[in-house]
C-alpha positions as CSV (number, residue, x, y, z in Angstrom):
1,X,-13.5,61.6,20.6
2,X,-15.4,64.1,22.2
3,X,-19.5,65.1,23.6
4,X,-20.7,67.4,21.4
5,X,-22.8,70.3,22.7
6,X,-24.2,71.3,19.9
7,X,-25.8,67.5,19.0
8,X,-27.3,67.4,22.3
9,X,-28.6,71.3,21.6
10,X,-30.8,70.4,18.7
11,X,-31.6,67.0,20.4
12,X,-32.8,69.0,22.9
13,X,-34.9,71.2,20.6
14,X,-35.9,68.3,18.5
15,X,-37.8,66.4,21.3
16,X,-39.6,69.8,22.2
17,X,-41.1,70.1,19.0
18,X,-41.7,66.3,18.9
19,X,-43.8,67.0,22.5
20,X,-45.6,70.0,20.6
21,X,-46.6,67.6,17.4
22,X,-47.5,65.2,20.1
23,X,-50.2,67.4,22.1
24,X,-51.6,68.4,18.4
25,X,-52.6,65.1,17.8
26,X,-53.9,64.9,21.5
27,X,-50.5,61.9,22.2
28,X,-50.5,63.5,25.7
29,X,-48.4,61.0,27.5
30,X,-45.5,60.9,24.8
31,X,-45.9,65.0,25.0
32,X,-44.9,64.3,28.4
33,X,-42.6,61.4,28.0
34,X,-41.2,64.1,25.0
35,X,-40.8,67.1,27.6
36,X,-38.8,64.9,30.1
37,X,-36.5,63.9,27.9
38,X,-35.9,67.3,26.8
39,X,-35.8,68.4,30.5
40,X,-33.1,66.2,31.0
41,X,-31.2,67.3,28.1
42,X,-31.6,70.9,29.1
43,X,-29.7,70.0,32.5
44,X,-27.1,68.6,31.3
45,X,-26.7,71.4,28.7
46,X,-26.4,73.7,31.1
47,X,-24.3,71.9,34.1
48,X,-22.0,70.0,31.7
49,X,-21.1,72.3,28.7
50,X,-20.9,75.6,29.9
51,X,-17.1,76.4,30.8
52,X,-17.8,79.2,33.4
53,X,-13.8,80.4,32.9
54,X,-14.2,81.2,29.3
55,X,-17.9,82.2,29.4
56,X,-18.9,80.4,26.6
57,X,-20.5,76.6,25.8
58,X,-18.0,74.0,24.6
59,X,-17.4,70.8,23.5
60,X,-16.0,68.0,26.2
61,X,-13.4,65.1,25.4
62,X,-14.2,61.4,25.9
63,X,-11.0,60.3,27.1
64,X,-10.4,63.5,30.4
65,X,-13.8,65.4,30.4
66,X,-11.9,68.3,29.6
67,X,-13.5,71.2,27.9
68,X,-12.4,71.3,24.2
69,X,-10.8,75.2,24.5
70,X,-12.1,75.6,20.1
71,X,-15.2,78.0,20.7
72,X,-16.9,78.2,17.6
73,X,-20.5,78.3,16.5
74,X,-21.9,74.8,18.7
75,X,-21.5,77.7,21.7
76,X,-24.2,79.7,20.5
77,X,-26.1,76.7,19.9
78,X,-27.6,75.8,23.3
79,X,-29.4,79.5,23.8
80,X,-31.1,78.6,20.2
81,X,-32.4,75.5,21.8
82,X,-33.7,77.7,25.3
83,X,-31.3,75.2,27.0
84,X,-29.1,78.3,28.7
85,X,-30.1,79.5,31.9
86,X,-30.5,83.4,31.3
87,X,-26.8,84.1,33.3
88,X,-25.3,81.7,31.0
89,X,-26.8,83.4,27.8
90,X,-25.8,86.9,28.7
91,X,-22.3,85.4,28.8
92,X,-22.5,83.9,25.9
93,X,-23.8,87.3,24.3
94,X,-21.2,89.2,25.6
95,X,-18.7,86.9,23.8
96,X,-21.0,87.4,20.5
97,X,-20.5,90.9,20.9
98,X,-16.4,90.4,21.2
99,X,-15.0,91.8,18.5
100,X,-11.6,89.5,18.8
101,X,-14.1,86.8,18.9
102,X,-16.9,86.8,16.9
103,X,-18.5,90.3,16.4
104,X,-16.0,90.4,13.1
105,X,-16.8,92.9,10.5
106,X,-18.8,90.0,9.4
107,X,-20.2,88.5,12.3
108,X,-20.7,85.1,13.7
109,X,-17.0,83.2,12.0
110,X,-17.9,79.3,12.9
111,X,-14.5,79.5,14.9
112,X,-13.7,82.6,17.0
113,X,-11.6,85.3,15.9
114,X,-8.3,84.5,18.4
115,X,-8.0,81.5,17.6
116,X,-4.3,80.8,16.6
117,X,-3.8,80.5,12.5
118,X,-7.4,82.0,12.2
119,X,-7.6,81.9,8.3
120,X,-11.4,82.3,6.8
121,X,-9.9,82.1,3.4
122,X,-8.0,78.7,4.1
123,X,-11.0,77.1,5.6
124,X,-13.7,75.7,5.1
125,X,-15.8,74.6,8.0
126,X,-13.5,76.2,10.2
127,X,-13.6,80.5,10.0
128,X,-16.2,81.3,7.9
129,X,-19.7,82.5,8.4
130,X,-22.0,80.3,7.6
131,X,-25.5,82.0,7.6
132,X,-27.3,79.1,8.9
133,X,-25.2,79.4,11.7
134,X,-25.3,83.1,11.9
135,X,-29.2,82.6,12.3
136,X,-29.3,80.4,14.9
137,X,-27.1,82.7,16.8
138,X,-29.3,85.6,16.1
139,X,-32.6,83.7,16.8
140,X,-30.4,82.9,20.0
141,X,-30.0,86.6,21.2
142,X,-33.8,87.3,20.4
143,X,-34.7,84.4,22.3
144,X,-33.0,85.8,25.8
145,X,-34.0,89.1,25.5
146,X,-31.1,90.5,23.7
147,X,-32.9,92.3,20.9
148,X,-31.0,95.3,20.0
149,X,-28.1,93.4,19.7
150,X,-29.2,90.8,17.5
151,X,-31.2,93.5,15.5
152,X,-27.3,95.4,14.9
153,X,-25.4,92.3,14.2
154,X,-27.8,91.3,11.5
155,X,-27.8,94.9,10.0
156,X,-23.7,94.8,10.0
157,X,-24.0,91.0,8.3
158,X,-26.2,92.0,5.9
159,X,-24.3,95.6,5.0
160,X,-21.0,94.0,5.2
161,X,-21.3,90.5,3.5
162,X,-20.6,90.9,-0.2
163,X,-23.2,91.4,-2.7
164,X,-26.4,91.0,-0.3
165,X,-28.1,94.4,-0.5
166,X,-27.3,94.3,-4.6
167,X,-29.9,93.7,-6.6
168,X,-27.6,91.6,-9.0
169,X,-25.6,90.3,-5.8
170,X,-25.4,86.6,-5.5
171,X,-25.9,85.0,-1.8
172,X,-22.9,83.0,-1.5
173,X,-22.3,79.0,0.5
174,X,-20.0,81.5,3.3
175,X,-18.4,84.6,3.8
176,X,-14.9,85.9,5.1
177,X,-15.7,87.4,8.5
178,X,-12.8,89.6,8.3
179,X,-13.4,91.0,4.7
180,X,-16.9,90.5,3.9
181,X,-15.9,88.4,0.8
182,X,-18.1,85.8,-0.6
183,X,-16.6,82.3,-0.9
184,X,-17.3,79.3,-2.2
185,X,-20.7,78.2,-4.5
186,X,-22.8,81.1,-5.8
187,X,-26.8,81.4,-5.5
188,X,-26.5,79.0,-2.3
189,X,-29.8,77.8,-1.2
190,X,-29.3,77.2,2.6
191,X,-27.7,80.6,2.6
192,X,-30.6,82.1,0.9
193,X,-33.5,80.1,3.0
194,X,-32.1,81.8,6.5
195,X,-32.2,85.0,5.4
196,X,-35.6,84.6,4.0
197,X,-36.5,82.9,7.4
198,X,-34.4,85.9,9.3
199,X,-36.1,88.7,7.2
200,X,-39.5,87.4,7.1
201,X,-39.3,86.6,11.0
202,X,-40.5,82.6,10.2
203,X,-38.2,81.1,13.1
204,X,-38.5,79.7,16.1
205,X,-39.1,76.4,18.0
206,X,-40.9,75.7,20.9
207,X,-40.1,77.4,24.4
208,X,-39.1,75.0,27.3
């Protein structure tokens, strides 16, 4: 019941590297075709999800096309993509660097710290940090220019997350973002493959 900011994030991201494959292959009219589409997307990202009175992109409902007042990790999304304009992502980085919203002692929860009955421990989508997620807000902050702050939110995750800097530690499906904890499955290979991709510097997609 509700537009999804995030989907059309990585829709928008998935048609630029679609244009990219396309121009290997020397396909220059669907490169272009590819780019438009993404163009588009990119518009509406930015003049349709941003909430300017929370500073922060979110979610809008089917029924009112009302914003959906949840923030969680689909905010962070967009400036991943390159789909923010650069006022909108130093917003959104401010609110990354929030400790009562998501610069926890963990950072990155896939809801925001003030949300009412935030419980990391009795959730499961909903609270905890999920390192996938945690990279694409990272990757976001590097992509806009916000370096040093990406550079010490990834040094707090990875000091304050349990058991990552042990060599007998096991990376874990999600952390508490209050406590540092490990939940869920041990040895968890999406968990695992973003910090290789973090710590090796393998990310990106293609710039609009």
């Amino acid at each position: 019941d509700q537009e999804s900011v995030d989907l059309n994030a990585y829709l928008c991201a998935e048609k630029r590297c679609l244009a990219s494959l396309a121009d290997a292959i020397d396909r220059r009219d669907e490169a272009a075709a590819w780019r438009r589409e993404a163009d588009r997307l990119q518009r509406a990202l930015a003049d349709r999800f941003f909430d300017p009175a929370a500073g922060y992109f979110r979610d809008r409902r089917l029924g009112d096309g009302g914003f959906v007042a949840a923030d969680g990790a689909e905010g962070w999304i967009p400036l991943w993509a390159g789909a923010a304009s650069p006022e909108q992502a130093a917003v959104v980085a401010r609110a990354l660097a929030d400790p009562g919203r998501f610069a926890t002692r963990v950072p990155f929860p896939s809801l925001f710290a003030g949300q009412p009955g935030f419980d990391p421990a009795g959730g499961y989508w909903r609270w905890p940090v999920w390192l996938d997620q945690a990279g694409f807000a990272l990757e976001g902050l590097n992509r806009y220019g916000f370096q040093a702050q990406a550079d010490a939110q990834f040094d707090q995750l990875l000091r304050n997350a349990e058991g990552l800097l042990e060599p007998s530690g096991a990376v874990r499906e999600n952390y508490d973002p209050l406590s540092g904890r490990g939940l869920n499955a041990r040895h968890f290979s999406w968990s695992a493959a973003h910090l290789l991709l973090r710590l090796t510097g393998r990310t990106g997609i293609p710039a609009p």
